[in-house]
Structures are given as structure tokens and as C-alpha cells.
C-alpha positions in Angstrom: 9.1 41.8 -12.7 7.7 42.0 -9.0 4.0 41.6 -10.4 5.2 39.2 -13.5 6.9 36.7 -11.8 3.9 35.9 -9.5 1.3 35.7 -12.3 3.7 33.7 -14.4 4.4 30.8 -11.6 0.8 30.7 -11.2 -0.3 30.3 -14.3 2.5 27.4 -15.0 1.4 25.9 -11.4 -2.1 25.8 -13.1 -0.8 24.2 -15.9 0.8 21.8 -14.8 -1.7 20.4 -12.5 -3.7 20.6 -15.3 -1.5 17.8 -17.2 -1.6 16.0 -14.1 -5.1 15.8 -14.0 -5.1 14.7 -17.8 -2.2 12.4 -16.9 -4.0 10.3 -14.1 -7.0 10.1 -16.2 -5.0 8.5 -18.9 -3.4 5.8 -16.0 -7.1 4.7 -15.2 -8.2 4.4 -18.8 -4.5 2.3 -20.3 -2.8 -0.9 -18.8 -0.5 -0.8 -16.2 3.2 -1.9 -17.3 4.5 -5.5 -17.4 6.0 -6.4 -14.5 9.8 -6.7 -15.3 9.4 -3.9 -17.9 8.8 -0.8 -15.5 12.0 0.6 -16.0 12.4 1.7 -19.5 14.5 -0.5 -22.0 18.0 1.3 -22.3 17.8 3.1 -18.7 19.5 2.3 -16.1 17.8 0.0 -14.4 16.0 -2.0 -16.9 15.3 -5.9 -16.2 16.7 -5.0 -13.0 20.1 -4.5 -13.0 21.3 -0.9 -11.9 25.0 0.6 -12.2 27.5 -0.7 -9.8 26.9 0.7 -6.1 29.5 3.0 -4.9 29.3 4.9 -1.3 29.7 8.2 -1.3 33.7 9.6 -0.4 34.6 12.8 1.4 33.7 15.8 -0.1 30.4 14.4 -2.4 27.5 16.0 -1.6 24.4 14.2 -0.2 21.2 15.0 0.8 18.3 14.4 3.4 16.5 12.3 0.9 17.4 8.6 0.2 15.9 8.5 -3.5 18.3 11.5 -4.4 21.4 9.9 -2.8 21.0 6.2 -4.5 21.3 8.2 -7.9 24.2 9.2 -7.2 25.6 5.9 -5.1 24.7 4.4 -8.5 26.0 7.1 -11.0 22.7 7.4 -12.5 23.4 11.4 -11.2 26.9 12.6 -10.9 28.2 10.5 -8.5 30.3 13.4 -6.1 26.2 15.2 -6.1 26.6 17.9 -7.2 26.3 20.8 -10.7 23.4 18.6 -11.5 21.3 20.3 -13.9 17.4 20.8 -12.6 16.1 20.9 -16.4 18.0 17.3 -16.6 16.9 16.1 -13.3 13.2 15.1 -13.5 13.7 12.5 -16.7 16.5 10.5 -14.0 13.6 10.8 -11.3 10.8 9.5 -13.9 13.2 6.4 -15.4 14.2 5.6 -12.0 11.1 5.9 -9.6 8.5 6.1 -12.4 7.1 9.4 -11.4 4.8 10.8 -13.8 6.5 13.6 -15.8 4.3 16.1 -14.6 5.7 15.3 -11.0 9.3 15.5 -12.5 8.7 18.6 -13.9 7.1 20.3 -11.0 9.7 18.9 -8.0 12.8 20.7 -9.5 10.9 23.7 -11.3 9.9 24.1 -7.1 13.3 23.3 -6.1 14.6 26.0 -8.8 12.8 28.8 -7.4 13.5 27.8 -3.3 17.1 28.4 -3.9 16.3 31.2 -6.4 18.0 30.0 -9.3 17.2 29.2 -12.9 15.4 26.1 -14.0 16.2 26.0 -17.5 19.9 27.3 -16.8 21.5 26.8 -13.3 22.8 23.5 -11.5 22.7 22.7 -7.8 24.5 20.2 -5.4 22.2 17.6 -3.9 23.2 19.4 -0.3 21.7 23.0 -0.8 18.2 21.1 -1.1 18.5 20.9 2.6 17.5 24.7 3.1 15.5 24.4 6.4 13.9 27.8 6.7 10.0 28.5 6.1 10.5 28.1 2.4 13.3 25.4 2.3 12.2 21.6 2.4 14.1 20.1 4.7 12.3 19.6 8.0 12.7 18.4 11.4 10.6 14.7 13.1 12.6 13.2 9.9 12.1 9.5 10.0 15.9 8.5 8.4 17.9 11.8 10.3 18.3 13.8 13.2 16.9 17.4 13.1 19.5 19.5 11.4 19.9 22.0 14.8 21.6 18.7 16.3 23.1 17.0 13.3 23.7 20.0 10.6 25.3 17.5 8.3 21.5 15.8 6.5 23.4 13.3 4.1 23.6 10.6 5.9 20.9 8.5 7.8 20.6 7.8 11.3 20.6 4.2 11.6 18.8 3.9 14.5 15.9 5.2 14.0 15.7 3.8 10.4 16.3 0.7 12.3 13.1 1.3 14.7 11.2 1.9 11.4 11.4 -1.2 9.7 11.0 -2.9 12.7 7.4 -1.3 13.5 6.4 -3.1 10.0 3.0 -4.8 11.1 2.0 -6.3 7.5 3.1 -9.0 5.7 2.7 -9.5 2.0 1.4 -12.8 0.8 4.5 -14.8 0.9 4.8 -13.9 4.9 7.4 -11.2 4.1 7.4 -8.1 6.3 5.6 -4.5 5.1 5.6 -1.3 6.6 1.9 -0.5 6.4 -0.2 3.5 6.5 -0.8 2.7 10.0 3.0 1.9 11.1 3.9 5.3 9.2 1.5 8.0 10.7 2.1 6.0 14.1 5.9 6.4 13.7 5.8 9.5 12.1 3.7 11.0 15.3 6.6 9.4 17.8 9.7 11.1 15.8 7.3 14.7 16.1 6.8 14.1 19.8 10.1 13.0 20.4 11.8 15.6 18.3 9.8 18.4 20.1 11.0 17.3 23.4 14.9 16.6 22.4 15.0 19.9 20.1 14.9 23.0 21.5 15.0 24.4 18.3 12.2 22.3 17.3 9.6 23.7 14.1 7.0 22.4 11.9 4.4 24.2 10.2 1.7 22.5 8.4 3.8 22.9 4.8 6.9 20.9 6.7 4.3 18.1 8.2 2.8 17.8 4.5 6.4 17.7 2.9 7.2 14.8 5.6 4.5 12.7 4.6 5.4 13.1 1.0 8.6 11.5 1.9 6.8 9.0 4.2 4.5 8.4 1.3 7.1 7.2 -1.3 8.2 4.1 0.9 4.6 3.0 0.2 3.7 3.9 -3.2 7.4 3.4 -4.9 8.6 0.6 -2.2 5.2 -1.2 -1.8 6.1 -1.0 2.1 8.1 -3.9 1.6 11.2 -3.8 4.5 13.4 -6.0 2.0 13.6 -3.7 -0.6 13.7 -0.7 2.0 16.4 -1.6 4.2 19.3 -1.7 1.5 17.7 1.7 0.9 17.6 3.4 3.5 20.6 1.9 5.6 22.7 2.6 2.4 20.9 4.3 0.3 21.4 1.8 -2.6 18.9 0.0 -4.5 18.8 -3.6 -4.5 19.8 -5.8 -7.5 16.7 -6.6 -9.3 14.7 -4.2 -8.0 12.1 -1.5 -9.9 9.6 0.4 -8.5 6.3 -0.5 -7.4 4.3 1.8 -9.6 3.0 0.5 -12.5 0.8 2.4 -14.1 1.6 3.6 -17.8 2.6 7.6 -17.2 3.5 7.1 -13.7 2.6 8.2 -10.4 1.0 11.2 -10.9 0.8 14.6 -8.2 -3.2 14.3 -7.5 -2.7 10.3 -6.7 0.3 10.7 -4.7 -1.5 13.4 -2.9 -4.4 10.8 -1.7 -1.8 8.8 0.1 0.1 12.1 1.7 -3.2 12.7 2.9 -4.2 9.7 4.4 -1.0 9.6 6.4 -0.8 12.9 7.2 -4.3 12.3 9.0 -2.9 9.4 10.9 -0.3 11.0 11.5 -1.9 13.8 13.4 -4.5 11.9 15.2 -1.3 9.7 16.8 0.4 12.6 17.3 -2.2 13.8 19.6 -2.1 10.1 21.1 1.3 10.4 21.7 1.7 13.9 23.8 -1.4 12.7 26.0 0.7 9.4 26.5 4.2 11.4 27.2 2.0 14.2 29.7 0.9 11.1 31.4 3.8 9.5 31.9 5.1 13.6 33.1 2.9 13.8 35.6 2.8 10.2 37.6 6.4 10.8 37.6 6.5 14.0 39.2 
């Protein structure tokens, strides 16, 4: 089993990114969906209108991640969070968000084997995702919460700096509406690292954890479009807006390899501000001393 176990992730890992590959091919090559018809007919969600918001009460389970949390404000997962099924969980992610079913398949197959249960026959609560440790997910310089040494509890947002945020959005889309842009995100996303470091003495993020944060960064842009309308219902209360479905359009969804293009590019920014930052806050150290 020590040898088998190994050799049999790797070979599904290969696999699926294999069906990924075959998946984004097959976006480029078929039209993208009507707008209006993104969500699919008889899912919650369709033409719009999503299952009646309710906030979370003491003693549901929540989670570090927005998109998680609105399925369950909206019922569309069990609304108290938690014995949610993993083998169940990808086809609410893919209806929902329009991830590609490749994606669906690999996020809680990966979430499976972080907490050491069974994919095909265990259940979690949407709070044991937030296992920080060098193989858990949840990370510190989050853009919506505090680092977990100061703030243990991840399941609800910290308004101000989700507030700071949407109010570093620099674009506007054509009708003079506000959007949070690549360049707003790998600039913010440097300031919460630099910041973090500075307020946490527990402070860590290896390169998997930076990554991981600009996946989550990355979703504001690819399923949100940037747009700070749509985002702030979201991410203040974790709901999502009447009317709304997501910005992906294309026929199987948003597939690993092109979310990955957009990770990248933000994780660059994100980096090269960093850097930016520090200089600026050693700067500002030393004139002051």
C-alpha cells in the first residue's frame, strides 16, 4: 500500500490533466454558452434566480472560502456545512461556478486525500478544509480574513480589508461600472503578504500557499469578471446576487490548464509588488529611526 498508493494518485493526476487538456481543446473548438443560459436549466441558479439567502446561525460550519460558504447561505450545499459528501461536491461547484468537470473532480479528490479520508465514501464539514499546515490549504496574506494564528475562527470575512479591496478597483467596464483588474490583485495581494509578515509572528508561506492564494484571487476575475457589484454581496455576505451567473462561458467550463494562465500571471505581479512593497516599508523603517 505504501508504494501503491503513490503510483496510483499519479497515474489518476495524469489522467486527469489529460481530460483537461482534451477539455480546453474542446472550449476553443465549440461556442461559448448563451448568455442567460450559463447555469444549467433545472439547477439552481438557472435564468438567474438562486434559492433564498440565509446567513449562517451558530454552530454551521463555514469556511475560508466565499464560493463554498454561498452554497451553503443558499442551500445549494447543506445549509449548517457540513457531512457534505466529496464525490457529490464537484457537480454543485460545476452548476454553480461553471468549472470544468475535470476541475470538480480534481479539487475534492485533493481535498479527500489532505484530510486523509475517502473520496468515493467519506463526508467533511466545510471547516476542516481550513487545515493550515504544509499540506492543508488554508494560508495566511488572505485577502477576505485574518491569518488563522490571530483569528483561528476562518468562516467569516474581515470586512475591512474586503472593503480596501474593492476599493483598489482601478477598471471600469464599458458602462463606467467599477472592476477589480490583474494589476489591483497582485498589487493587493503583495500588501496583505507584507503586512501580514509584519503583524504575524507566526507568519508562513511557501510557494504552494502563494500559488493556492492566487487561485483564490484568480476566481474573482475569471468567475466574477472583476466586477465590484457582483463581488461585494459576495464577499461581505457571502451570497450571490439575484440574477447573477458566472462569467465563464465557455461550453465545458473553466478548465485547470486555463485557470492556471491567470494564477500565473497574478502570482508574477504579485511577487514583483511584493518586492515593491518591503523596499517601500524598509524605507519608511529607516527615515524613521
Amino acid at each position: 500500500m505504501f508504494l501503491i498508493t503513490p503510483i496510483y494518485r499519479a497515474i489518476q493526476s495524469l489522467l486527469v490533466f489529460t481530460w483537461d487538456i482534451g477539455l480546453t481543446l474542446y472550449n476553443l473548438l465549440t461556442p461559448s454558452r448563451k448568455i442567460g443560459h450559463v447555469t444549467p436549466a433545472g439547477h439552481p441558479g438557472a435564468e438567474g434566480k438562486w434559492p433564498e439567502y440565509v446567513p449562517p446561525k451558530d454552530g454551521d460550519s463555514r469556511c475560508s472560502c466565499p464560493a463554498l460558504n454561498a452554497l451553503a447561505n443558499h442551500g445549494i450545499l447543506p445549509h449548517d456545512g457540513k457531512n457534505i459528501k466529496f464525490n457529490e461536491f464537484g457537480a454543485k461547484i460545476r452548476s454553480t461556478y461553471n468549472f470544468a468537470p475535470s476541475f470538480c473532480f480534481f479539487v475534492p479528490d485533493f481535498a479527500a486525500n489532505m484530510l486523509n479520508r475517502s473520496y468515493s465514501k467519506d463526508t467533511f464539514d466545510l471547516a476542516d478544509l481550513d487545515l493550515h499546515s504544509e499540506s492543508g490549504i488554508e494560508h495566511d496574506a488572505s485577502l477576505t480574513r485574518e491569518d488563522s494564528a490571530l483569528v483561528p475562527n476562518q468562516g467569516k470575512p474581515h470586512l475591512p480589508f474586503v472593503k480596501e479591496l474593492l476599493e483598489s478597483a482601478s477598471g471600469k467596464d464599458k458602462d463606467g461600472n467599477p472592476l477589480l483588474t490583474p494589476k489591483d490583485l497582485s498589487e493587493y495581494s503583495a500588501k496583505r503578504r507584507v503586512d501580514a509578515r509584519a503583524t504575524n509572528s507566526a507568519f508562513t508561506l511557501s510557494l504552494f500557499h502563494k500559488v493556492f492564494g492566487s487561485s483564490n484571487s484568480s476566481t474573482l476575475l475569471t468567475i466574477f469578471g472583476g466586477r465590484v457589484a457582483d463581488l461585494e454581496p459576495f464577499l461581505i455576505e457571502e451570497r450571490l446576487p439575484e440574477g447573477w451567473e458566472s462569467r465563464i462561458r465557455k461550453r465545458m467550463g473553466l478548465t485547470i490548464g486555463t485557470f492556471n494562465s491567470t494564477v500565473l500571471k497574478l502570482e508574477f505581479g504579485t511577487n514583483k509588488n511584493e518586492k515593491k512593497y518591503k523596499a517601500k516599508a524598509a524605507a519608511q523603517t529607516a527615515s524613521a529611526e
